[in-house]
DRENLO-644614 format. One record per residue (C-alpha): residue number from 1; x, y, z. Coordinates in pm, 1 decimal, m for minus. Layout:
# DRENLO-644614
NODE   i       xx       yy       zz
NODE NUM        X        Y        Z
...
# end
This chain:
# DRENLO-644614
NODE   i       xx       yy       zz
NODE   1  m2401.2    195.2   2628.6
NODE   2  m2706.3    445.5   2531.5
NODE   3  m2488.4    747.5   2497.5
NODE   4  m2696.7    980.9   2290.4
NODE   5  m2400.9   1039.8   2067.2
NODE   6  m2241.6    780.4   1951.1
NODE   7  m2076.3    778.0   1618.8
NODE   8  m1934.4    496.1   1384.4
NODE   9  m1704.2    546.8   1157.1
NODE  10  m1640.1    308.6    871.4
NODE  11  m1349.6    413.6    686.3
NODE  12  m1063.9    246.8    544.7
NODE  13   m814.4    526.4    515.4
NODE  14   m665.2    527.4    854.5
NODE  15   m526.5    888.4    865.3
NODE  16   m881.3   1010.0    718.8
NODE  17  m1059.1    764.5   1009.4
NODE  18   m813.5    926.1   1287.4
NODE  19   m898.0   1284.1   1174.1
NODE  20  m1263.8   1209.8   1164.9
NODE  21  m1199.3    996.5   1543.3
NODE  22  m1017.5   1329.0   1678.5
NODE  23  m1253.0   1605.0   1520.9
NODE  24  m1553.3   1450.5   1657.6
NODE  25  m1495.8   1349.7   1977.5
NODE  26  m1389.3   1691.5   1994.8
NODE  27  m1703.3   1762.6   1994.5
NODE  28  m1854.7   1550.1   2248.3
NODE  29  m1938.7   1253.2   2057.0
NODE  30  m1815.9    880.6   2179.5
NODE  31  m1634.6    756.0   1840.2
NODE  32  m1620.4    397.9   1706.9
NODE  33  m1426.1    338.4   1394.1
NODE  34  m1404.8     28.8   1167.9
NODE  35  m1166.0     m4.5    871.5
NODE  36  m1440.6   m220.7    670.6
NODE  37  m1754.6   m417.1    661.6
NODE  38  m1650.5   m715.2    892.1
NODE  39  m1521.7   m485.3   1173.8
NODE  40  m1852.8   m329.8   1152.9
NODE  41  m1992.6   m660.6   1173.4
NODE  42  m1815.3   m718.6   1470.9
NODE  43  m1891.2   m365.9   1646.6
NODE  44  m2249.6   m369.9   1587.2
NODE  45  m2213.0   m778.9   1751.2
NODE  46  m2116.7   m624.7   2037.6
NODE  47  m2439.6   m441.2   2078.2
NODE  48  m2324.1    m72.7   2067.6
NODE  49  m2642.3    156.8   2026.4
NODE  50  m2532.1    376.8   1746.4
NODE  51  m2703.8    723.7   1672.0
NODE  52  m2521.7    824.4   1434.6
NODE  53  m2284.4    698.2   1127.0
NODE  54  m2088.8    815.7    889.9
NODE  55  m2005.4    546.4    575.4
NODE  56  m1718.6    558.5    318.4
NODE  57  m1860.4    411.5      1.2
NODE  58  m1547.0    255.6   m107.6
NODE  59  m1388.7     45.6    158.8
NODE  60  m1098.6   m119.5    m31.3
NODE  61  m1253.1   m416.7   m263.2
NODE  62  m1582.6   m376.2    m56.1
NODE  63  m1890.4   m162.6    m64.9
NODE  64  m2025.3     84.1    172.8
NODE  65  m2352.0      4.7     58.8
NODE  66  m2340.6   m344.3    274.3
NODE  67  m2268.0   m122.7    580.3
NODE  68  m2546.3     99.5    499.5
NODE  69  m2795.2   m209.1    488.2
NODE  70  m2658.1   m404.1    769.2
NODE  71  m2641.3    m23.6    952.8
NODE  72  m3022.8     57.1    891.9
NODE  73  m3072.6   m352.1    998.3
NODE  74  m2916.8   m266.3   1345.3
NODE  75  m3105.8     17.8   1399.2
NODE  76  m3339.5    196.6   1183.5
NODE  77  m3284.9    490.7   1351.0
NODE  78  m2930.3    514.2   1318.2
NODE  79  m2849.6    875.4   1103.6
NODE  80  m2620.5    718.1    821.4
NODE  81  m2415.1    969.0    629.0
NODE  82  m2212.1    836.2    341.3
NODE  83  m1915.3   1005.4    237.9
NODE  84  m1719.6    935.5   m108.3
NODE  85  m1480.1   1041.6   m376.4
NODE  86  m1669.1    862.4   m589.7
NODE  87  m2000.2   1056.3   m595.8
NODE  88  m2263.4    912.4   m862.8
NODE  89  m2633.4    973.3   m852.6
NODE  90  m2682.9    604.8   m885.7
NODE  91  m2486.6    525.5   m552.8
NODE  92  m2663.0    822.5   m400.9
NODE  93  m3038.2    662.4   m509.3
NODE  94  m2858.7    328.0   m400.1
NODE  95  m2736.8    491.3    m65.3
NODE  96  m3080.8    635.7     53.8
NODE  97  m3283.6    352.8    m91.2
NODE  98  m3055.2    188.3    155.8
NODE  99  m3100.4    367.0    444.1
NODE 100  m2873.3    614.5    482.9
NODE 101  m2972.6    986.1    540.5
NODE 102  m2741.4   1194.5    357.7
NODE 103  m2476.8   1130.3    112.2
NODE 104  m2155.0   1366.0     55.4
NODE 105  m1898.6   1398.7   m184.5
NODE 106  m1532.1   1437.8    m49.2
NODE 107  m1379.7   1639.1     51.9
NODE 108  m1576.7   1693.7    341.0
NODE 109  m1512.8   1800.1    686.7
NODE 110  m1676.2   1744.9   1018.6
NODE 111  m1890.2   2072.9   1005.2
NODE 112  m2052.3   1920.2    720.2
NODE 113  m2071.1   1580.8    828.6
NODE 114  m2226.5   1733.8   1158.1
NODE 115  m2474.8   1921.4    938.9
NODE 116  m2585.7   1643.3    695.3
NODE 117  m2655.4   1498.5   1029.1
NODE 118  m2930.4   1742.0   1089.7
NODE 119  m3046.2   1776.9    750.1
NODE 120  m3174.6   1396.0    804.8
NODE 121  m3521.9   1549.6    656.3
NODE 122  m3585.9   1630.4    320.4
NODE 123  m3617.0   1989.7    209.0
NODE 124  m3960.3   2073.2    m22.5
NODE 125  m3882.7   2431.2    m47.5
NODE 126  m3541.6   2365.3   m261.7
NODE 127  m3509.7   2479.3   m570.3
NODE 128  m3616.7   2273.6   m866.1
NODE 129  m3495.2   2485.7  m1136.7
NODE 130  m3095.2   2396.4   m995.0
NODE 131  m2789.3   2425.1  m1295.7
NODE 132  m2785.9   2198.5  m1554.9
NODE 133  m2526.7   1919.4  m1531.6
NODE 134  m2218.7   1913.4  m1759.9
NODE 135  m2076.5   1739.0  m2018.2
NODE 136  m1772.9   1715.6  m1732.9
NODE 137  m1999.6   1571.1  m1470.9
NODE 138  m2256.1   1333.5  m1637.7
NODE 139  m1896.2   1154.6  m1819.1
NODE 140  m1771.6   1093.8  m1425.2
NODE 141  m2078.0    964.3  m1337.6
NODE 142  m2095.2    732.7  m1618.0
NODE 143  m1768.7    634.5  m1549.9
NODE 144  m1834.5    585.6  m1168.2
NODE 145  m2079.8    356.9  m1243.0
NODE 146  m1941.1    129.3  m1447.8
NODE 147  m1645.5    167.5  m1242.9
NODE 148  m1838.9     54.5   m912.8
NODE 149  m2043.0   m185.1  m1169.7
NODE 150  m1681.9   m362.3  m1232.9
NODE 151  m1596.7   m360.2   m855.5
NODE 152  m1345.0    m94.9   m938.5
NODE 153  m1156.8   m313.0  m1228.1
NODE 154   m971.4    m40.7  m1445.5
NODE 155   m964.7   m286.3  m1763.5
NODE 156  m1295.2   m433.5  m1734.1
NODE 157  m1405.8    m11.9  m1671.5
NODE 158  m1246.5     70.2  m1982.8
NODE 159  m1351.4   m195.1  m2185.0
NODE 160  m1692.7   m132.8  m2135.2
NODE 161  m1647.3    248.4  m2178.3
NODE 162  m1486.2    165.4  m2515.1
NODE 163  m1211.6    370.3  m2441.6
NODE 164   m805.9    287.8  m2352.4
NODE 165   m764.0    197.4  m2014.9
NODE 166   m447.7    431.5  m2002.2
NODE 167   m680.2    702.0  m2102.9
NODE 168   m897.2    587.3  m1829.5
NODE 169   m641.0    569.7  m1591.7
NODE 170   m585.5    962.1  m1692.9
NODE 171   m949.1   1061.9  m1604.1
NODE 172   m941.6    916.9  m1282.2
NODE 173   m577.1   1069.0  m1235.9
NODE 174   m727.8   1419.0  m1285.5
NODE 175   m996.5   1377.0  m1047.9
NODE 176   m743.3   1244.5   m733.1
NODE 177  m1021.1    991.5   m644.0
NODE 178   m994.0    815.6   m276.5
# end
C-alpha cells in the first residue's frame, strides 16, 4: 500500500468526513477516514503508509492533538493539516509543536486543504507588519483556551472566565462553533 497519495481523514462529523472522502478522491487521492483517535489507532495498526492527513481538532470528548502525535509517530513524514472551528493560537503552537504542517480554521474546503498541503514550508518573505488583532478575536481565543483547557465543560469554562455560563453559552452561539 505505497500509493503516493494517500489521505486520512480524522473527523467526527460524518457528513463533513463524507464530503471531504468524495471531494478528494475526486481528485485522485486513495481516502481513509476515522471518526476519532482509536479508529486511527486501528488504521495506522494496519500499516497504511499515509502521505498525507488532514486532523479535526475536536473529535467529540477527544483531542486532535493525540492524532497529531501518534500521526507524526507513524510517520514523520506524513503532511498533517489540522482543521477546526475552534482556532486558538495556543492549539496552533500546540498543533505544529506536534507535528502537524498546517493548521486551518473552518470553514475550509478541499482547495485549501490541498494547498496547506503544499505550503508544508514556512514562508520568510511574509509580512511581519500583519493587522493588529481585536478586542473580538483575542476574547475567542481566550475563551477557546480555557474552553479546550476544561475539555470543552461549558460551566467549568465559565467559571473560570468569571462570567455566566448562559452568557457563555451566547458567545459560542454567535460563533456556530463545530
Amino acid at each position: 500500500m505505497t500509493d503516493s497519495r494517500t489521505l486520512l481523514i480524522v473527523e467526527d462529523d460524518e457528513a463533513f468526513a463524507r464530503t471531504l472522502r468524495r471531494s478528494f478522491e475526486r481528485r485522485g487521492y486513495r481516502v481513509l477516514v476515522a471518526n476519532g483517535p482509536e479508529t486511527m489507532a486501528a488504521l495506522l495498526l494496519e500499516g497504511h503508509v499515509l502521505n498525507y492527513a488532514v486532523v479535526d481538532l475536536k473529535l467529540g470528548q477527544a483531542s486532535g492533538l493525540a492524532c497529531i502525535r501518534a500521526l507524526h509517530a507513524h510517520d514523520p513524514a506524513t503532511l498533517i493539516v489540522v482543521l477546526t472551528g475552534y482556532a486558538s493560537i495556543a492549539t496552533a503552537v500546540e498543533a505544529v509543536k506536534l507535528g502537524a504542517a498546517h493548521y486551518l480554521a473552518k470553514p475550509s474546503n478541499t482547495d485549501d486543504i490541498e494547498a496547506a498541503f503544499h505550503k508544508a514550508e514556512g514562508d520568510v518573505d511574509i509580512p511581519l507588519d500583519g493587522r493588529q488583532t481585536s478586542i473580538k478575536t483575542l476574547e475567542w481565543e481566550h475563551i477557546h483556551e480555557t474552553l479546550a483547557d476544561t475539555g470543552f465543560n461549558i460551566s467549568e469554562t465559565a467559571r473560570r472566565l468569571g462570567m455566566h455560563r448562559r452568557t457563555l453559552a451566547r458567545k459560542l452561539e454567535k460563533r456556530q462553533v463545530k
